[in-house]
VOPAGU-2260 file (C-alpha; in pm, 1 decimal, decimal comma):
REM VOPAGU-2260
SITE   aa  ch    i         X         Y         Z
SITE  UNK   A    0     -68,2    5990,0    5231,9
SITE  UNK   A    1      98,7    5666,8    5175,9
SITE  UNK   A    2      -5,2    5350,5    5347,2
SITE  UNK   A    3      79,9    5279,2    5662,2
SITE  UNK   A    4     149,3    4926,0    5809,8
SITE  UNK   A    5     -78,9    4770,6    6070,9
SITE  UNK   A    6      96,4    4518,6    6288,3
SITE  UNK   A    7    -263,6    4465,8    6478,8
SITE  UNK   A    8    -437,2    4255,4    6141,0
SITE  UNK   A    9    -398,4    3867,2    6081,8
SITE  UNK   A   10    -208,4    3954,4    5732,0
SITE  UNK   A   11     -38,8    4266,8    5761,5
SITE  UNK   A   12      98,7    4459,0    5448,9
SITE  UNK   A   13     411,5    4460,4    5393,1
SITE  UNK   A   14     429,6    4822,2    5321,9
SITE  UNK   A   15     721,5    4774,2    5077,4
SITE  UNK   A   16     615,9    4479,2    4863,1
SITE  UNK   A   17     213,2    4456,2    4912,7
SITE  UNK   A   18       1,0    4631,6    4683,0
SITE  UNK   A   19    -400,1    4675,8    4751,8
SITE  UNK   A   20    -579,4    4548,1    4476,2
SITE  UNK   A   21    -952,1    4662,5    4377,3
SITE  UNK   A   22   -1129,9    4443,3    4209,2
SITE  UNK   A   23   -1381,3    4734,8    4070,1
SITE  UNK   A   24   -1745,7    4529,4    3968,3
SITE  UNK   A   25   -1953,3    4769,2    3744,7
SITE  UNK   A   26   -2288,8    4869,1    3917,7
SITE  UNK   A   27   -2163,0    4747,9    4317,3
SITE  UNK   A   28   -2061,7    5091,9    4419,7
SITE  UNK   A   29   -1683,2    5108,6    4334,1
SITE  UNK   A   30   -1664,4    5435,0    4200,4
SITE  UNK   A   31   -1750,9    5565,2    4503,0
SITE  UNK   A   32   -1520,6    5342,4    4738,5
SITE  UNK   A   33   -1257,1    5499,4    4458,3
SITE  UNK   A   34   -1367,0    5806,2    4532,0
SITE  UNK   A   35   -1329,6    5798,6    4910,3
SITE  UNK   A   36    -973,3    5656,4    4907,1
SITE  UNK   A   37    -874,8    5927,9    4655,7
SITE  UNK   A   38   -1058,5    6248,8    4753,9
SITE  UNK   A   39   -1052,7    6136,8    5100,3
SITE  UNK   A   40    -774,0    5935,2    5191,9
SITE  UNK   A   41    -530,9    6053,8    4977,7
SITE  UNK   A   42    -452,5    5802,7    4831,8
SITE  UNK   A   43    -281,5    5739,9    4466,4
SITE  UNK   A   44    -495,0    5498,6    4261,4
SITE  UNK   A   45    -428,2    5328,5    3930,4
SITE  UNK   A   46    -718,7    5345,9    3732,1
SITE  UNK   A   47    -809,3    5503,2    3407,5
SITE  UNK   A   48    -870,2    5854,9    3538,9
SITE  UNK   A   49    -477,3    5902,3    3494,1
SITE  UNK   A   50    -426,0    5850,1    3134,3
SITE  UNK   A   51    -718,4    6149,1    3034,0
SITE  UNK   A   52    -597,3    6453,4    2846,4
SITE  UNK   A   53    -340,0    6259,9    2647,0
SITE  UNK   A   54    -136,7    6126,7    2933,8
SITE  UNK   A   55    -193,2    5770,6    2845,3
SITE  UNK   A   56      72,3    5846,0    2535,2
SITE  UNK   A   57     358,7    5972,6    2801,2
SITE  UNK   A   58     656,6    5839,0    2805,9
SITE  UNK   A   59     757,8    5785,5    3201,2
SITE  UNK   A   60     503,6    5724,4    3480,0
SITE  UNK   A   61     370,7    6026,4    3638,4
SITE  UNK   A   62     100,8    6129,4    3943,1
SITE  UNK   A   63    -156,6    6302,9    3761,0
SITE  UNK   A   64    -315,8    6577,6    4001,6
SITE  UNK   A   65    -698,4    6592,5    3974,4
SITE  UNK   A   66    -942,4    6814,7    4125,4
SITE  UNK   A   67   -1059,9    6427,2    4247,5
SITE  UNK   A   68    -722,4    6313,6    4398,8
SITE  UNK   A   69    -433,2    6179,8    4263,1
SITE  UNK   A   70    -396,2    5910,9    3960,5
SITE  UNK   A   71     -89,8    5748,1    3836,8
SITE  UNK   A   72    -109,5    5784,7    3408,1
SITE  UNK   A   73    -140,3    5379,9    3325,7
SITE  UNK   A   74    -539,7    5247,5    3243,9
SITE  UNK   A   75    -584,5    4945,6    3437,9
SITE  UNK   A   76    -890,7    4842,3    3280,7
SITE  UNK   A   77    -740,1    4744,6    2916,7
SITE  UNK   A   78    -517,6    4479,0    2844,5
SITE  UNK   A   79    -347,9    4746,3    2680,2
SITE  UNK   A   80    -303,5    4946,5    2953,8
SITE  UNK   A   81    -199,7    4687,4    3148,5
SITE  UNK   A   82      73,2    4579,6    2884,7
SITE  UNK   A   83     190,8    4989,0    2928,0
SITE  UNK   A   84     169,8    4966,1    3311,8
SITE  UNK   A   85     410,3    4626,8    3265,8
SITE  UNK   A   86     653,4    4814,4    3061,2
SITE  UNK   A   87     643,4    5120,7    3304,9
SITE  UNK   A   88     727,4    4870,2    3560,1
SITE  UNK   A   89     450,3    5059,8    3773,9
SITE  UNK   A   90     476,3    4818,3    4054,6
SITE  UNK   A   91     817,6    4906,6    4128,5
SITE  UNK   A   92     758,7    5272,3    4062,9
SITE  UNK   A   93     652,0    5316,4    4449,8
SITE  UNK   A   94     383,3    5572,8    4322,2
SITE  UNK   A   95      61,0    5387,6    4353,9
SITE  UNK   A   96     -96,8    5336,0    4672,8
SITE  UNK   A   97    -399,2    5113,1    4504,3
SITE  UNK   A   98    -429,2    4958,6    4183,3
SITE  UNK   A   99    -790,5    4907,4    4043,3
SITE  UNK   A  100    -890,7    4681,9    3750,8
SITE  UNK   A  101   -1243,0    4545,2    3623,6
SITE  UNK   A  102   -1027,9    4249,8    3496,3
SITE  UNK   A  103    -853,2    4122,3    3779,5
SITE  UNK   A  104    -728,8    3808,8    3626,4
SITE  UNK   A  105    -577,9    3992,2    3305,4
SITE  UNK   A  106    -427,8    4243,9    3601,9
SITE  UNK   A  107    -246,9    3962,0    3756,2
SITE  UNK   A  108      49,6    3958,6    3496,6
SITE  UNK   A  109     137,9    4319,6    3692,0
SITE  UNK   A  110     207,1    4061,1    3965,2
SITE  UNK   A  111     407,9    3797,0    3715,0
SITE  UNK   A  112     648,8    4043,7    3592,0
SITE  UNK   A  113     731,7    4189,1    3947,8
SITE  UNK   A  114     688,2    3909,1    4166,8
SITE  UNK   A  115     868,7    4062,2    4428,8
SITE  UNK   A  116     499,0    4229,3    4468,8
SITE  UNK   A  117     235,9    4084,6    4597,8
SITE  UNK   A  118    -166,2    4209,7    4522,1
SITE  UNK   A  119    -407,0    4222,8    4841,5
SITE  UNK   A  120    -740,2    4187,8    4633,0
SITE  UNK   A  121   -1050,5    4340,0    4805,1
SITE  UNK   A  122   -1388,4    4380,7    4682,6
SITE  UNK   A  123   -1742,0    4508,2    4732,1
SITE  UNK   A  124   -1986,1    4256,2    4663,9
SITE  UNK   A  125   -2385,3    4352,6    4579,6
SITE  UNK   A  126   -2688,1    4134,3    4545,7
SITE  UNK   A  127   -2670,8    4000,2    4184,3
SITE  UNK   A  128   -2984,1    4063,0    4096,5
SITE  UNK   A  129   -3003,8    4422,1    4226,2
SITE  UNK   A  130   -2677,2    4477,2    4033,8
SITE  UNK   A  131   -2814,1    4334,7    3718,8
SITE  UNK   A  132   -3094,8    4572,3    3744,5
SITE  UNK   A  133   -2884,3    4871,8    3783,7
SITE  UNK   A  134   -2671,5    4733,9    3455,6
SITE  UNK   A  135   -2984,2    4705,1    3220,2
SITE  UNK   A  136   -3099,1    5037,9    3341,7
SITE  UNK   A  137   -2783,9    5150,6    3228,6
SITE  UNK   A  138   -2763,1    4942,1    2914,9
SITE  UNK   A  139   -3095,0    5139,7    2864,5
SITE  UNK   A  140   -3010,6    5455,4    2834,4
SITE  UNK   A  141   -2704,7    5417,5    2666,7
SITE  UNK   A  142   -2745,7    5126,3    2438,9
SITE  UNK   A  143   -2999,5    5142,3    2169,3
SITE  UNK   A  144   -3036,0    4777,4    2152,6
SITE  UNK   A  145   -3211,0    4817,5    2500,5
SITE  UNK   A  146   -3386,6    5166,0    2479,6
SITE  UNK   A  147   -3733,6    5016,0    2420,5
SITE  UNK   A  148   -3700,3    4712,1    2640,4
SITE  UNK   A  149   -3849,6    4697,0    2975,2
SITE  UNK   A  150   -3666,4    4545,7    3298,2
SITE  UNK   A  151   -3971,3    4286,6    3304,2
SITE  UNK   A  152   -3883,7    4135,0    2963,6
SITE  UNK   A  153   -3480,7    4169,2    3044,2
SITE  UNK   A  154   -3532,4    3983,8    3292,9
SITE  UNK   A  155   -3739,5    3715,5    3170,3
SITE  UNK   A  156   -3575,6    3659,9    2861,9
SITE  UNK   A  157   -3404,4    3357,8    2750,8
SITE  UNK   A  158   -3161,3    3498,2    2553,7
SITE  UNK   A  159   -2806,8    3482,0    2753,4
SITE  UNK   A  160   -2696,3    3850,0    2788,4
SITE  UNK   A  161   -2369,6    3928,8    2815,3
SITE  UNK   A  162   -2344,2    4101,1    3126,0
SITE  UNK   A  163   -2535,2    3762,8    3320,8
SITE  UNK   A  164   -2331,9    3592,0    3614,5
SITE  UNK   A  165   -2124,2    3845,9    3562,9
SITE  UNK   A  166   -1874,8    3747,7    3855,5
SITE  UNK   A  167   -1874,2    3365,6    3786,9
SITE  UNK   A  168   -1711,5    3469,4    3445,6
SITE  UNK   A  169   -1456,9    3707,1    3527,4
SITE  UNK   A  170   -1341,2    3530,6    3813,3
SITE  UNK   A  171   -1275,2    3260,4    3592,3
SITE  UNK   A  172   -1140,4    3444,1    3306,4
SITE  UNK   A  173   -1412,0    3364,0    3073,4
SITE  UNK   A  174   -1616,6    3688,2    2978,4
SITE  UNK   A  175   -1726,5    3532,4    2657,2
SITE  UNK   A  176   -1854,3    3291,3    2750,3
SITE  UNK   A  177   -2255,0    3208,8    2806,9
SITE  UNK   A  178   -2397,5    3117,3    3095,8
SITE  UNK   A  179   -2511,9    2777,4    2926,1
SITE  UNK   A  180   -2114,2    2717,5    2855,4
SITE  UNK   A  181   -2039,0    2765,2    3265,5
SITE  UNK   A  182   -1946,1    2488,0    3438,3
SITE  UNK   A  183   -1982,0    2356,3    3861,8
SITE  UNK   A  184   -1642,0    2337,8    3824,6
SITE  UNK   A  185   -1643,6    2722,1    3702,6
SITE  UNK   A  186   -1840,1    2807,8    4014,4
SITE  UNK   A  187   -1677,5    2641,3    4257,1
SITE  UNK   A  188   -1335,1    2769,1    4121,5
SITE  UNK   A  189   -1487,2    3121,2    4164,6
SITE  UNK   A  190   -1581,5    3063,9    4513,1
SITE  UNK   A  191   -1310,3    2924,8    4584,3
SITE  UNK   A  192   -1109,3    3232,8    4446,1
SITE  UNK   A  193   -1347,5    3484,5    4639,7
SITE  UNK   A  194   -1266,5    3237,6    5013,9
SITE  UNK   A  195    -946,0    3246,0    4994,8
SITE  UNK   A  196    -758,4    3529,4    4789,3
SITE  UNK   A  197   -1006,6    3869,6    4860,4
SITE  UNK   A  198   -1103,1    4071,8    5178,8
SITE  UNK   A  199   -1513,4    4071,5    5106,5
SITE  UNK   A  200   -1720,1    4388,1    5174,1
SITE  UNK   A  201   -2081,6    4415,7    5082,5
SITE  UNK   A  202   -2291,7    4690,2    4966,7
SITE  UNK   A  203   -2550,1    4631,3    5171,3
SITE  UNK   A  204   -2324,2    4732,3    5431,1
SITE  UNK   A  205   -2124,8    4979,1    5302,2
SITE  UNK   A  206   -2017,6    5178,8    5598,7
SITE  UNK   A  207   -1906,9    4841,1    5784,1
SITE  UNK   A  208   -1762,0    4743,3    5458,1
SITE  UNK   A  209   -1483,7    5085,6    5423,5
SITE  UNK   A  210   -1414,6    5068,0    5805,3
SITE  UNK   A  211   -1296,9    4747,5    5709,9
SITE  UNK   A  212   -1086,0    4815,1    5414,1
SITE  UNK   A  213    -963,2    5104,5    5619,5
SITE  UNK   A  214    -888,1    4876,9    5964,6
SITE  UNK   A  215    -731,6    4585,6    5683,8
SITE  UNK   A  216    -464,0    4789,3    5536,4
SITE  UNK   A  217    -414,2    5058,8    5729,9
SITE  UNK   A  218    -592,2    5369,7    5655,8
SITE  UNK   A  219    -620,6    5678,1    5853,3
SITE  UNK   A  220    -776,3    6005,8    5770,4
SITE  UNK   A  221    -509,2    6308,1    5790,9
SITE  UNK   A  222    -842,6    6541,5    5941,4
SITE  UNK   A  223   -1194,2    6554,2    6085,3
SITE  UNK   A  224   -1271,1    6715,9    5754,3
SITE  UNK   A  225   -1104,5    6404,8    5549,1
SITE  UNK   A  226   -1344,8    6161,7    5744,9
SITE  UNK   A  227   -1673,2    6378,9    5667,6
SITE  UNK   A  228   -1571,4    6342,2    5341,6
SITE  UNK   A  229   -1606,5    6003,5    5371,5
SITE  UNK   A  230   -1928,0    5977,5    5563,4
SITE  UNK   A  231   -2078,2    6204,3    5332,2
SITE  UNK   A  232   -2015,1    5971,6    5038,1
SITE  UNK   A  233   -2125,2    5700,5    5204,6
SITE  UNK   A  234   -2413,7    5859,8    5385,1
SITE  UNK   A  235   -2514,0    6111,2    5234,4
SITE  UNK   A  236   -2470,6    6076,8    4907,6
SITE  UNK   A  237   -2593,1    5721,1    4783,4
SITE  UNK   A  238   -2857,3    5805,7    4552,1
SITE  UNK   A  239   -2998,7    5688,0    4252,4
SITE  UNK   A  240   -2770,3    5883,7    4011,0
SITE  UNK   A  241   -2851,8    5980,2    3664,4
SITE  UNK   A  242   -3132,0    5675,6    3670,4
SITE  UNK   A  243   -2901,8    5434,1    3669,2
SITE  UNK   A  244   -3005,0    5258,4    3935,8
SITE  UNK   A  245   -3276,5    5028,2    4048,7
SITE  UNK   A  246   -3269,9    5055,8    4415,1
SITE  UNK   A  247   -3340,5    4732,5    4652,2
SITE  UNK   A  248   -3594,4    4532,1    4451,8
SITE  UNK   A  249   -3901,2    4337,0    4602,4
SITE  UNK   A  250   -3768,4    3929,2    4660,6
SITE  UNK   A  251   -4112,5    3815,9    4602,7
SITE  UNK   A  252   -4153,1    4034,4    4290,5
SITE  UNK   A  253   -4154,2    3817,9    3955,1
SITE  UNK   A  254   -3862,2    4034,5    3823,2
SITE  UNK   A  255   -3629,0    3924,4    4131,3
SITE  UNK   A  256   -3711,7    3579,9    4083,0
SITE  UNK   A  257   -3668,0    3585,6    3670,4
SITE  UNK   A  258   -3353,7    3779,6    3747,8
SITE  UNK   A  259   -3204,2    3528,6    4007,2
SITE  UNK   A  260   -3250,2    3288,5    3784,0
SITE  UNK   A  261   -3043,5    3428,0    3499,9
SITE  UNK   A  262   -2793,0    3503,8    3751,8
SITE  UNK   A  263   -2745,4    3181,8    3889,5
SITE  UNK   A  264   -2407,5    3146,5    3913,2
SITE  UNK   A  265   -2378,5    3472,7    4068,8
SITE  UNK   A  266   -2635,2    3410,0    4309,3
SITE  UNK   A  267   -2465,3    3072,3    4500,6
């Protein structure tokens, strides 16, 4: 299905010139949010699924078909990619439905070279601490750096890891940077980015959170079977996959408190 245009919301889309952007955070439940508007919305999402098997090399945009919806062939998640995606003038293609990117403010020069365009930027926000959890435990098992750490001393350490505040730094388009090198002015700037330019969902609340993506831009289910799809993603499904995640963890627990303070920035 295509999107449709709902004259009920405060900010409509413009069918023909708004694009819904995701602004995919690692570890906040994304994938599956992805999931549900591809496998059970029907929607076509620009990603990085498209550009597997080789079709990242093809010369013209295509709809890739996938036994897990439908993907345009562009990554959004590389500069690269994004460079290709700007060349394939994928904006003006009329092919994607959603465009996803875990570097929104890279993603934004989609929106520069078509500004006839313009991105709707949604997100689903988790506690930063649980979602720092989640990313060590994957940093864990595939990082060997990690393997023989434990969450306690991750947490409490004073070294600045990479992946702390992670939000405050992409918002402001400063990955590399540490957390010592942020700035109030950083913060504020990403608040201020977060108030005024995305529709905010929360994990926590994830079933509130799609039924208001959905109600936003327009979203309908083409069958009872579509929406059970959905539910049973967001229901039924939510589990701790593969390890990979911590689960809620205790606020008065020395790890939550060590790991809000790392996270800071994220935190406020």
């Amino acid at each position: 299905m295509k999107i449709i245009t709902n004259t009920n919301q405060a900010n409509p889309l413009q069918q023909q010139y708004d694009v819904p952007f995701f602004w995919h955070i690692p570890r906040s439940g994304g994938s599956t949010l992805l999931e549900i508007m591809s496998s059970c919305i029907g929607l076509v999402l620009a990603t990085d699924i498209g550009v597997r098997d080789g079709h990242g090399s093809d010369p013209t945009l295509q709809v890739i078909e996938t036994p897990a919806g439908s993907y345009v062939n562009v990554d959004t998640n590389t500069q690269e990619g994004l460079e290709r995606s700007i060349e394939l003038r994928l904006l003006d293609s009329g092919l994607v439905d959603v465009i996803s990117s875990n570097i929104p403010i890279s993603a934004l020069k989609l929106f520069e070279f078509a500004p006839q365009h313009r991105g709707k930027m949604f997100v689903m926000l988790r506690d930063p601490v649980e979602r720092a959890a989640s990313q060590f435990l994957k940093l864990q098992k595939h990082n060997r750096r990690f393997a023989r750490m434990s969450i306690e001393s991750y947490a409490s350490s004073r070294n600045d890891q990479a992946d702390f505040n992670y939000m405050t730094k992409t918002l402001v388009d400063k990955p590399g940077l540490t957390t010592r090198s942020l700035t109030e002015d950083d913060l504020n700037a990403a608040k201020e980015i977060l108030r005024r330019k995305a529709v905010v969902g929360l994990l926590g609340d994830k079933g509130d959170t799609a039924l208001r993506f959905e109600r936003y831009f327009g979203w309908t289910y083409d069958t009872a079977d579509d929406k059970t799809c959905s539910e049973k993603l967001l229901h039924w499904e939510w589990k701790n996959k593969g390890g990979e995640d911590s689960g809620p963890i205790a606020r008065d627990s020395k790890i939550y408190q060590d790991l809000a303070a790392r996270n800071a920035f994220d935190v406020e």
